[in-house]
Every structure is written in C-alpha cells, then in structure tokens.
PAVEX-717890 format. One record per residue: x, y, z of N, C-alpha, C in turn. Coordinates in steps of 0.1 Angstrom, whole numbers, plus 5000, padded with zeros to 4 digits. Layout:
N
XYZXYZXYZ/...
END
This chain:
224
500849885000500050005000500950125000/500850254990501150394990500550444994/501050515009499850605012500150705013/499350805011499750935006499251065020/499751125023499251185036500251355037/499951425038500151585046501251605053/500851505063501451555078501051425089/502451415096502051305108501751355120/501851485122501851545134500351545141/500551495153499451425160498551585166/499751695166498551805167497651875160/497651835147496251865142495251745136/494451775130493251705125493751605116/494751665102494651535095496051455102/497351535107497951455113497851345122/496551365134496351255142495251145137/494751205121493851095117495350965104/496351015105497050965095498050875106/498450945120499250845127497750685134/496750755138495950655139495550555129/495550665120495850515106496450405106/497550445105498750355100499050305112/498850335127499050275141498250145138/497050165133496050035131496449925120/496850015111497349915094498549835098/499449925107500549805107500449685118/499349695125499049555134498449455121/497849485107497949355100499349345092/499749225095500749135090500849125077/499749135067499649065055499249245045/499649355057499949465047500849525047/501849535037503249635040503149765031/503449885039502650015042503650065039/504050175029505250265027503950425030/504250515035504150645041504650725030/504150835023504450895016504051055025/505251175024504851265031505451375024/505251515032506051605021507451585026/508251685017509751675021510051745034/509251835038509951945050509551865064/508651725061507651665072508751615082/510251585071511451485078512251595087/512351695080512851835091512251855106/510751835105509751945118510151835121/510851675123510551605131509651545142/508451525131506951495139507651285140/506751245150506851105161506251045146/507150955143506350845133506650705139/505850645134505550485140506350415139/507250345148508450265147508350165137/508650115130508949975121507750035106/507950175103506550195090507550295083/507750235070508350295058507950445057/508750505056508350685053509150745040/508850785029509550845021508950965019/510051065023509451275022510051325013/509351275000509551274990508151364984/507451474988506151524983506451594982/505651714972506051874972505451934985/505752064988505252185003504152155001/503352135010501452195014500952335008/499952304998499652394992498152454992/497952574998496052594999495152624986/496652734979495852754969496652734955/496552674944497452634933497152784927/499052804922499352894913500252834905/499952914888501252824881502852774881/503152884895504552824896504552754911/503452704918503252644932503152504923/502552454915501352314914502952224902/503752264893504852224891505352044895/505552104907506151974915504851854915/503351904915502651784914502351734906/502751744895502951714882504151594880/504951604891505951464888505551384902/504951324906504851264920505751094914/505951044927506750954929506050854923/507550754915507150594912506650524918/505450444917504450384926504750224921/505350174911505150074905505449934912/506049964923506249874931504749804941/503949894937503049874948501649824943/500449794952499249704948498249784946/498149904953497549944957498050114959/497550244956497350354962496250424964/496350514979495950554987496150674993/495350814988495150964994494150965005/495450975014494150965031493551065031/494151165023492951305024492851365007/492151475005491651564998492851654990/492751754988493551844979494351904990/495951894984496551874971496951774974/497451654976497951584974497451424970/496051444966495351314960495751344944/496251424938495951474929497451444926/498451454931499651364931499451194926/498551164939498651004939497550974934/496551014923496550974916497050984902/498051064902498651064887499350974886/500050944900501250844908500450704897/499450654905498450584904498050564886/498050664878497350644871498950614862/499650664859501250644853501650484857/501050434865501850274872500650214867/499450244866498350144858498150064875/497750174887497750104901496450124904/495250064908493650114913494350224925/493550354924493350424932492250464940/492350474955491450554964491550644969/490650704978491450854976490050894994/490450965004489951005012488751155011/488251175020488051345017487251385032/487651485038487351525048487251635052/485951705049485351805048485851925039/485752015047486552165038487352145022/488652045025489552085014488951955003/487751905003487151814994486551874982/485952004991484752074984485352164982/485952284988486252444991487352474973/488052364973488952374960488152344946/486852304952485952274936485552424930/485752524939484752664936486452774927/487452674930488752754923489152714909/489452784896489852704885490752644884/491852644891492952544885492952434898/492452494915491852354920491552254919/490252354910489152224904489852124895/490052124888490552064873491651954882/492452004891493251884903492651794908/491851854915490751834920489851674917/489151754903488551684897489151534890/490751614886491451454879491551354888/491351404906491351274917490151194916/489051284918487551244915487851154906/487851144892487651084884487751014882/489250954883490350834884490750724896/489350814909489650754919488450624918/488150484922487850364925487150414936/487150424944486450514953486850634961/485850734968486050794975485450794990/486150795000485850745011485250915019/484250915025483851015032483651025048/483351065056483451035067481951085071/480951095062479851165064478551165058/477351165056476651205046476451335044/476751435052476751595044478251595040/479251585041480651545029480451455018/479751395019478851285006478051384994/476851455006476051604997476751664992/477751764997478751874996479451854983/480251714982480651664974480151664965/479051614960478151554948477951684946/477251794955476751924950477951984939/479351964948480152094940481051994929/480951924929481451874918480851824905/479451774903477951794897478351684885/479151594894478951454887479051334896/478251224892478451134899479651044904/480151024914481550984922481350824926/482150724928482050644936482550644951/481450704960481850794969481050644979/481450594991481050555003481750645013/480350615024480650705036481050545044/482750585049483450525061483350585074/482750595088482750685096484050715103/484950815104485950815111485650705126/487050625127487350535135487650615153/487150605156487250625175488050525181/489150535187489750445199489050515213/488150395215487450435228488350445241/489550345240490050305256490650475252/491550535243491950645245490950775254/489950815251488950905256488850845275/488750685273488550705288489850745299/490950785295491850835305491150975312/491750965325491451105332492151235327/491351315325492251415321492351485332/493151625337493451715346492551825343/491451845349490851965348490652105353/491852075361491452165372492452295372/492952305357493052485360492052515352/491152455341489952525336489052545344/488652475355487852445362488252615373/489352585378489952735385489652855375/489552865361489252965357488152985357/487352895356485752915354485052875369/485752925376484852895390484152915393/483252795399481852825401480952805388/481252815378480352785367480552645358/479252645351478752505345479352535334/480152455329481052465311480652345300/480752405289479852365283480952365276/481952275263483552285257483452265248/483752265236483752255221485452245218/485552115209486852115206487052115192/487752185182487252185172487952325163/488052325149488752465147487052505141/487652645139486252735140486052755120/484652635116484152645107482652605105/482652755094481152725098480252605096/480852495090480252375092480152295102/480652355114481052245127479752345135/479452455133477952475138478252535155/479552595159479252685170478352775172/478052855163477052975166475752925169/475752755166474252725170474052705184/475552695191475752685200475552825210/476352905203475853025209474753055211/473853075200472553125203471353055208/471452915208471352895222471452885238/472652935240472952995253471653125257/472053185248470553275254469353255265/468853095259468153085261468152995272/469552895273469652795282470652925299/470753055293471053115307470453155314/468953135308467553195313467553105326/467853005325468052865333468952845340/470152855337471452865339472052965338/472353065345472753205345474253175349/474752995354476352995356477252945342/476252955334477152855324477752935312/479252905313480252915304480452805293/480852895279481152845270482452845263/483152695262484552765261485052695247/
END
C-alpha cells in the first residue's frame, strides 16, 4: 500500500487521523505500508510509528494552486512497486497519487474530509486537480453523509463515493484528564466545551444562540 498523507503530526486534524491510521494498518501482518509525506515533514521531526516505511518525497502543502506552486505535482513518485494507492485526504495531494496511480496502471482511492474536498471545487485550477482525483479514483471514502451531499453538489457528477465513519479508539477517551486549572478559571460555573477549529460547518453559533436561552435557566454557564 502507498499512502499518501500531509502531515504525521498528532496536533492537528489530519495529522492525528493519519498516525491513527497506520497505528491500526500495521497491526495486520499481511499489509506492508510505505508512508508517503512532504519533504519538510522529515525536518519538523513529527513522532512516526516505529517499524512503518516513510519516504518525504512530496512537494510543500499547498491551499491554493498557482502556476508556479502546482509544478512539482505534476511529477509525483514511482508507485510501481506497489498494489494498491491511497490519498488519506483531499486536495493537494490526492491529485499527486492519483497521477502516481494512474502512470503505474495502480487502482486508486482516495479519502476526503470536509473543507479541502469541496472548498477547492469553487477555484479553477483547484478544480481541474481536484476533479482529475475524482475521476480516476475507485472510490471515494467520506466520513459523512453531508461530505457525501457537499461533494456531489460541488462537483455535479456522479462519484463512487462511500461514507466510512471516522474510526474512534474508545479505551483512549477513557483516560482521566486534569481539569482543574479550567475548572479554577471558570469557578463556580457550569462549562459547556467544544473542541474543534472554527468552521462554519461544525455549527458553534448554533451553540451560541442557544445559550441565550439555556442562561435563562442557567445563569452559571460558560462556553469555552
């Protein structure tokens, strides 16, 4: 398996969904997993999984393509060795591995997870990246049925898209956490916590403007 991934760094979103990946993939035996990352990933020195192939061989992370940014994704690495490729996420870098993919005559799949699935369909030289993943991908894995909608809306052709639900390690959640300097900050009051970066699809303001109505009730409660 080529898997194609961003970032391993367990402090953000797709980094800690790509180390939980491959933490799970290489407990089976009967798959051997080469890591594909950008080049600067071997620099920041983010924790990668002892005994799992890594080559930082990708071009920089890119939000928005310009004609002298998108260059480098136009040559992505020789795949030929492999059964199988795999974009754990969305734009830019499915757009690599599938070209990777499509130059080796390899079935490709390809992830997508929210924002950078859809947000790159509304740009012109995005799209057309974009789109060459879509097309050539075997499937598209979503983590959702409104990322399933979103998708089909902005792209306005039919995909072979299944919704996978992102994977939960429950024993993780049950550790104790230390609460008690939030708790010292917010003394005395009922907290109500949202973890999450601020988009308007993850729906805080619904949160907010419900408070209104839930301080009518609760006149201690904080929202953090």
């Amino acid at each position: 398996l080529a898997l194609f991934a961003s970032t391993i760094d367990v402090t953000n979103g797709y980094g800690n969904i790509t180390y939980e990946y491959v933490h799970e993939l290489r407990k089976h035996k009967d798959i051997s997993l080469t890591l594909f990352l950008p080049k600067n990933e071997a620099e920041l020195g983010h924790q990668l999984i002892a005994d799992v192939n890594a080559r930082y061989c990708l071009p920089p992370y890119i939000f928005r393509a310009r004609p002298w940014n998108i260059v480098p994704y136009f040559c992505p690495p020789d795949v030929r060795e492999f059964d199988l490729v795999h974009s754990l996420f969305d734009f830019p870098y499915c757009f690599s591995a599938a070209v990777s993919a499509r130059r080796a005559r390899k079935p490709f799949i390809m992830g997508v997870q929210g924002t950078y699935g859809v947000l790159p369909l509304t740009w012109p030289i995005e799209r057309m990246m974009l789109m060459y993943a879509y097309r050539h991908a075997k499937e598209i894995i979503v983590p959702s049925r409104f990322t399933e909608e979103k998708t089909k809306q902005y792209a306005r052709e039919i995909l072979p898209i299944r919704i996978i639900h992102n994977g939960v390690d429950y024993l993780r959640f049950q550790k104790q956490v230390d609460s008690a300097a939030i708790r010292e900050k917010y003394s005395g009051k009922k907290i109500i916590l949202t973890v999450g970066g601020l988009r308007n699809r993850k729906g805080h303001e619904l949160v907010i403007m419900a408070l209104a109505r839930v301080r009518a009730q609760v006149p201690t409660i904080a929202y953090v």
